[in-house]
Legacy VTK file of the C-alpha trace (Angstrom):
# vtk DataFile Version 3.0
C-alpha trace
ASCII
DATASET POLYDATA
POINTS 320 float
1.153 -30.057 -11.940
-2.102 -28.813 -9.907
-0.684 -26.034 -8.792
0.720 -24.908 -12.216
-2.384 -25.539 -13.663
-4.063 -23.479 -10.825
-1.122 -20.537 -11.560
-2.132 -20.635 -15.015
-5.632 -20.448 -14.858
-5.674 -17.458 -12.635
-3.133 -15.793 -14.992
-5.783 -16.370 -18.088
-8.580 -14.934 -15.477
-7.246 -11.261 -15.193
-5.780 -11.290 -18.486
-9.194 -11.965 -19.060
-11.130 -9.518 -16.299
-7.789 -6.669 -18.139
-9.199 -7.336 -21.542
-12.814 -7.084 -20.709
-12.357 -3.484 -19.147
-10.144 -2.215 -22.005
-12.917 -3.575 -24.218
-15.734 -1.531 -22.016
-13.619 1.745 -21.863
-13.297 1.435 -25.800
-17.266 1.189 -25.924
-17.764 4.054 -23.652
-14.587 6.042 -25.866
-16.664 5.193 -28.950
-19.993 6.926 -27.872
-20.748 10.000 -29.814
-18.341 12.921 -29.365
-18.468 16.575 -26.891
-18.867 19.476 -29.294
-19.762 21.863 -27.288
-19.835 22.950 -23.514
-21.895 25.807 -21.769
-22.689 26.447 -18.011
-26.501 27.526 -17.365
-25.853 31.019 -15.386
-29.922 30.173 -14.040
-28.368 26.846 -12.183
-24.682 26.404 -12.436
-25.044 23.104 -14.180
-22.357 22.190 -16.984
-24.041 21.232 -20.088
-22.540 19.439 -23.250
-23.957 19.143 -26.899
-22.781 15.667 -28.247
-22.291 14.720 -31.817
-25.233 12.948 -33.945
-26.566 9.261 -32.196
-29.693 7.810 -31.313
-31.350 8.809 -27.808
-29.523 5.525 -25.793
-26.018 6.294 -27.374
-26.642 9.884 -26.209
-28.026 8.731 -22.633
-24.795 6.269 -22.020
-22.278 8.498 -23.160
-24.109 11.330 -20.414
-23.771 8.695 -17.661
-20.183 8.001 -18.918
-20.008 12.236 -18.194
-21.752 12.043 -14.742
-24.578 13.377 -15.700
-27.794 12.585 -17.578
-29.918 13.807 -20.976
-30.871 17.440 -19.499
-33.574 17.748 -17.627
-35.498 20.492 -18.573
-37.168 22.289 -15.273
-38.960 25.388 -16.888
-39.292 27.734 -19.748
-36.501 29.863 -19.458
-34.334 26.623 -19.060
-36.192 25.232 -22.081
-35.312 28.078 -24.341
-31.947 28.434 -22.734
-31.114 25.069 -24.468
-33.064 25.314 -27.744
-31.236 29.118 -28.391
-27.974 27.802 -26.952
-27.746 24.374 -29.684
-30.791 23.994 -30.988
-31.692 26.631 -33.838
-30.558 23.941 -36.722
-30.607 20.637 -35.519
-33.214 18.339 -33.058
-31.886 17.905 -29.630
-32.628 14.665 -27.519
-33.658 15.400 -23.647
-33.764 13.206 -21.006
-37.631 12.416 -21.697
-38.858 9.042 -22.300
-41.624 6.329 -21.669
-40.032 3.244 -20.356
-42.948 1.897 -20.868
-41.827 0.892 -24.341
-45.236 -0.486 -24.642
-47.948 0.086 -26.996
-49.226 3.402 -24.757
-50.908 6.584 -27.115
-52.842 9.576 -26.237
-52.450 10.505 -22.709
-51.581 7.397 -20.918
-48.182 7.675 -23.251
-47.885 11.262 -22.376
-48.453 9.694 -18.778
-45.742 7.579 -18.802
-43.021 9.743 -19.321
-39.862 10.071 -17.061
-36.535 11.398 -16.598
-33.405 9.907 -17.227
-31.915 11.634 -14.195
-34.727 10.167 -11.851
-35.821 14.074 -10.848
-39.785 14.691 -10.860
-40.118 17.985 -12.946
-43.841 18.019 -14.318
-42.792 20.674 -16.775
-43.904 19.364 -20.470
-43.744 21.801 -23.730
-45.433 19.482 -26.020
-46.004 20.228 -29.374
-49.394 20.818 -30.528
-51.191 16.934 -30.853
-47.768 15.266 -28.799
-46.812 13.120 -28.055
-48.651 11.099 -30.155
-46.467 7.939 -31.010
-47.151 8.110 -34.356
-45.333 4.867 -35.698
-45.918 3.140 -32.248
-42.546 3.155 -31.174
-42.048 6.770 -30.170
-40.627 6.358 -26.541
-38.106 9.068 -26.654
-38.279 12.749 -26.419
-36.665 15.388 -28.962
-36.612 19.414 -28.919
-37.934 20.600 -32.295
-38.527 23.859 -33.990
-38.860 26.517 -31.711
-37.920 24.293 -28.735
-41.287 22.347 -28.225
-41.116 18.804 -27.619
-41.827 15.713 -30.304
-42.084 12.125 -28.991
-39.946 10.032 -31.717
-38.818 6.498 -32.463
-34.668 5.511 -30.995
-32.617 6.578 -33.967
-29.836 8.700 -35.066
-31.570 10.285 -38.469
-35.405 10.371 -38.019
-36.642 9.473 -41.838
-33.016 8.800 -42.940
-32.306 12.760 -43.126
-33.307 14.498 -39.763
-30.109 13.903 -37.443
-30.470 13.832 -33.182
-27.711 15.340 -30.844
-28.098 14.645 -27.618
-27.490 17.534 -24.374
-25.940 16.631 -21.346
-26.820 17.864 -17.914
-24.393 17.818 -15.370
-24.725 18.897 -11.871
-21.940 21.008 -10.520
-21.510 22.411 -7.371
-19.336 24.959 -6.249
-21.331 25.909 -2.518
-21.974 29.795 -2.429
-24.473 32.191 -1.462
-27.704 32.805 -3.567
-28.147 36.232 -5.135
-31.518 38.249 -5.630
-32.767 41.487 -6.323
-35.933 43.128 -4.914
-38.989 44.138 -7.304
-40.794 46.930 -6.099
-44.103 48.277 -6.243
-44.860 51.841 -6.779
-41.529 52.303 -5.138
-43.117 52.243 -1.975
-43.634 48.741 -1.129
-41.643 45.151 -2.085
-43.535 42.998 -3.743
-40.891 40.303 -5.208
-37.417 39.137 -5.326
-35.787 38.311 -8.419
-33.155 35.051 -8.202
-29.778 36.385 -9.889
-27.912 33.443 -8.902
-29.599 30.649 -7.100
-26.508 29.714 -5.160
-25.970 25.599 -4.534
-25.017 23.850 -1.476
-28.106 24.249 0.450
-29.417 21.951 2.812
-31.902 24.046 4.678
-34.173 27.042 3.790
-31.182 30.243 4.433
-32.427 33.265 6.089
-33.497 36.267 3.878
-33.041 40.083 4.709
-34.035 42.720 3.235
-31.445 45.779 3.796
-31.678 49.598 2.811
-33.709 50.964 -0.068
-35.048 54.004 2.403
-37.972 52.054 4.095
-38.215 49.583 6.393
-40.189 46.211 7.402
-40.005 44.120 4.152
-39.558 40.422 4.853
-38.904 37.195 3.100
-37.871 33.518 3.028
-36.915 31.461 0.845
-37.169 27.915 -0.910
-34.634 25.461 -1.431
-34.756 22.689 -4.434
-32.082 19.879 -4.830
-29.646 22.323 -3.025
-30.313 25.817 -4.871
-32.538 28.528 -4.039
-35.763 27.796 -5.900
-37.587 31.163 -4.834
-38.348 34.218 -2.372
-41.321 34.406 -0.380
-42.149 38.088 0.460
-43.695 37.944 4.167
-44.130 41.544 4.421
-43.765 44.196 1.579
-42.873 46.774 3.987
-43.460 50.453 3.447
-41.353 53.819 2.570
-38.883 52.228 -0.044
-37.482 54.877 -2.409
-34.839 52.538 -4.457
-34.800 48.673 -4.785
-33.288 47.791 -1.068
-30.197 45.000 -0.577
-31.802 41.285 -0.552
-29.245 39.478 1.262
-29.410 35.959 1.465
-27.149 33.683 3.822
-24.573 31.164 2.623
-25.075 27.143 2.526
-23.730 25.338 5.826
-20.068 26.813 6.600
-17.279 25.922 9.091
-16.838 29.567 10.997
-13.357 30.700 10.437
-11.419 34.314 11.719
-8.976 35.910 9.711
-6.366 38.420 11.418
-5.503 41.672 9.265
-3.102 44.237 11.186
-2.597 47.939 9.845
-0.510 49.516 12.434
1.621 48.383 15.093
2.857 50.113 18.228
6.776 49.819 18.885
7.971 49.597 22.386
11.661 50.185 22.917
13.644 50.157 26.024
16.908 51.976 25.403
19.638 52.929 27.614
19.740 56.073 28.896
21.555 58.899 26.541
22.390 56.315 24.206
21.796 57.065 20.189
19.874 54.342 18.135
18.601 54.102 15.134
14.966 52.128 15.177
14.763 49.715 11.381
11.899 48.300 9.711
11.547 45.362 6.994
9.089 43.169 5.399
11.467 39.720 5.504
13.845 40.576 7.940
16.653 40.534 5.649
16.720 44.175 4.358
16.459 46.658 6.609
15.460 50.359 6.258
15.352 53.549 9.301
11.911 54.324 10.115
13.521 57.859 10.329
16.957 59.798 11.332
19.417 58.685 14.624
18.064 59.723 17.777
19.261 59.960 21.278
17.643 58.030 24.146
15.862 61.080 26.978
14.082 58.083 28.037
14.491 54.417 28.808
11.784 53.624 27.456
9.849 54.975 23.743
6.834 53.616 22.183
5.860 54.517 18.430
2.950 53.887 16.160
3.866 52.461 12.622
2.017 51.777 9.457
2.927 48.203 8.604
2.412 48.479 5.192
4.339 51.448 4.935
7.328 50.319 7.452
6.795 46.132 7.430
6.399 44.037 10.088
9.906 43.096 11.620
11.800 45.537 13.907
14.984 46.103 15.349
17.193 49.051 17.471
20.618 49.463 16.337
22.978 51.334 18.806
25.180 53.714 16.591
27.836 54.911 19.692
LINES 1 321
320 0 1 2 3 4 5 6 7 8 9 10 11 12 13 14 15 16 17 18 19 20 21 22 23 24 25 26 27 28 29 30 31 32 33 34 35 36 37 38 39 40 41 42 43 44 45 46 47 48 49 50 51 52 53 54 55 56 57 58 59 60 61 62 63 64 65 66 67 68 69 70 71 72 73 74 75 76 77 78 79 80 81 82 83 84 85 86 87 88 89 90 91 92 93 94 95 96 97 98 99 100 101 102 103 104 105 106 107 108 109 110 111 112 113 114 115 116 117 118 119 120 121 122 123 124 125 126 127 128 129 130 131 132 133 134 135 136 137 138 139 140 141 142 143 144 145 146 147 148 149 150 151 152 153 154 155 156 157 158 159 160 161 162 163 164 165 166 167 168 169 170 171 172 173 174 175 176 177 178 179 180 181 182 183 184 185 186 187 188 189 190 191 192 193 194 195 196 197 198 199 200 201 202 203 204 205 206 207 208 209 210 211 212 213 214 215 216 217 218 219 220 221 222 223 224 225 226 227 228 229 230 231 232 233 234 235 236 237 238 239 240 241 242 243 244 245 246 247 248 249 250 251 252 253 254 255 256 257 258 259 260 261 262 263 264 265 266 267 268 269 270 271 272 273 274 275 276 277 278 279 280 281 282 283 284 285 286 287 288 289 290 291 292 293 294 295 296 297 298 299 300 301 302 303 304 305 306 307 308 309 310 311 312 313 314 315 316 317 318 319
């Protein structure tokens, strides 16, 4: 009887532990819906715009994602959300006090983090924010124009203004950062311009500055959470006619060689006076002539072939 009481109560346990995570992948299911995804070209990060909820609903459906509420870096990432989602509707960031105290003025404005735990001290406040108005604005929305409103945890703000909230996620494909030089008088470099800023990085890649028609320009760069954050100019150099090649090297690789072969030389050792005909193919099933029978002067022949003309594979064929 102990033991089939035993049995039975660690039967009811995992039906118990089974029901309990059906029940929390039904909570996570029922967070606010993906209606829209875009990749930031600036850092290769996936974004998502999620349907109306109040900033925490938005926040643990992003975790659900892998991700966070975006974290907003700069300007041109700033306005690279607002134009993207925001131009009729209030987006929730990653921004808030978790404080949750009874903080105004600039020791509120002081207490504000990121949900994703990164350290960006760029703010684009709105003009008197954040100034938690009804004393229970801990949470950060994009507003008109894309500057920043401190509001209260809801889905509608005043029963009519509705939230979404925009995921950040980091993806990372390693490759090579991309820039282009910035000249000055067209004589001298004076900047580099990051078209891509790669990802992958763990150390500071070595910079070169190619072509262009002058000579000595030099540069390094800066790495942030894996990506090329910006380009140093050392030396602007002198002589440049054109914008010269930045070239920037590639995160941490494992060295590989790759073998391409063009032509092949074909030795042959024949018997003497005999007549052959020398085939090619690609699979060594079909075979064509690599030209017309010929008759042996010499014991030995050695031709030159194209492979992608002839193939690979060959064999003599004695005709007499």
């Amino acid at each position: 009887m102990e033991l089939t009481s035993f049995m039975r109560n660690i039967r009811l346990y995992f039906a118990i532990a089974a029901l309990t995570a059906i029940l929390s992948n039904m909570m996570v299911l029922a967070g606010p819906a993906i209606l829209d995804s875009a990749i930031n070209p600036a850092n290769g990060h996936t974004y998502y715009l999620l349907d109306n909820s109040d900033w925490t609903d938005a926040e643990n459906a992003a975790v659900a994602l892998g991700g966070h509420l975006a974290t907003v870096r700069s300007i041109d990432e700033n306005n690279w959300v607002w134009n993207r989602w925001g131009t009729n509707r209030s987006l929730w960031i990653g921004l808030y006090d978790p404080s949750i105290g009874d903080g105004s003025g600039a020791q509120h404005a002081a207490d504000f983090v990121w949900s994703s735990g990164e350290a960006s001290a760029y703010r684009n406040w709105n003009s008197g924010e954040p100034n938690n108005a009804n004393t229970g604005e801990y949470w950060v929305e994009m507003q008109s124009g894309g500057v920043w409103n401190d509001a209260e945890n809801v889905a509608n703000a005043g029963g009519s203004q509705p939230f979404y909230g925009v995921v950040e996620i980091e993806t990372c494909t390693p490759h090579a950062a991309t820039a282009t030089a910035v000249l000055y008088n067209t004589n001298f470099v004076v900047g580099a311009t990051i078209t891509d800023p790669g990802c992958g990085y763990t150390n500071a890649p070595l910079v070169l500055i190619q072509g262009g028609g002058g000579s000595g320009a030099t540069a390094t760069a800066n790495i942030t959470n894996g990506v090329v954050s910006n380009i140093n100019i050392i030396s602007t150099g002198s002589g440049y006619t054109n914008a010269p090649k930045v070239l920037i090297a590639s995160p941490p690789f494992v060295p590989t060689v790759a073998i391409s072969v063009s032509a092949v030389k074909v030795a042959q050792h024949m018997t003497l006076g005999g007549t052959y005909i020398l085939q090619s193919s690609t699979n060594m099933i079909n075979w064509t002539a690599t030209g017309p029978a010929f008759t042996a002067t010499n014991e030995n022949y050695v031709n030159e072939f194209e492979i992608n003309v002839t193939g690979q594979f060959f064999r003599l064929e004695q005709v007499d």
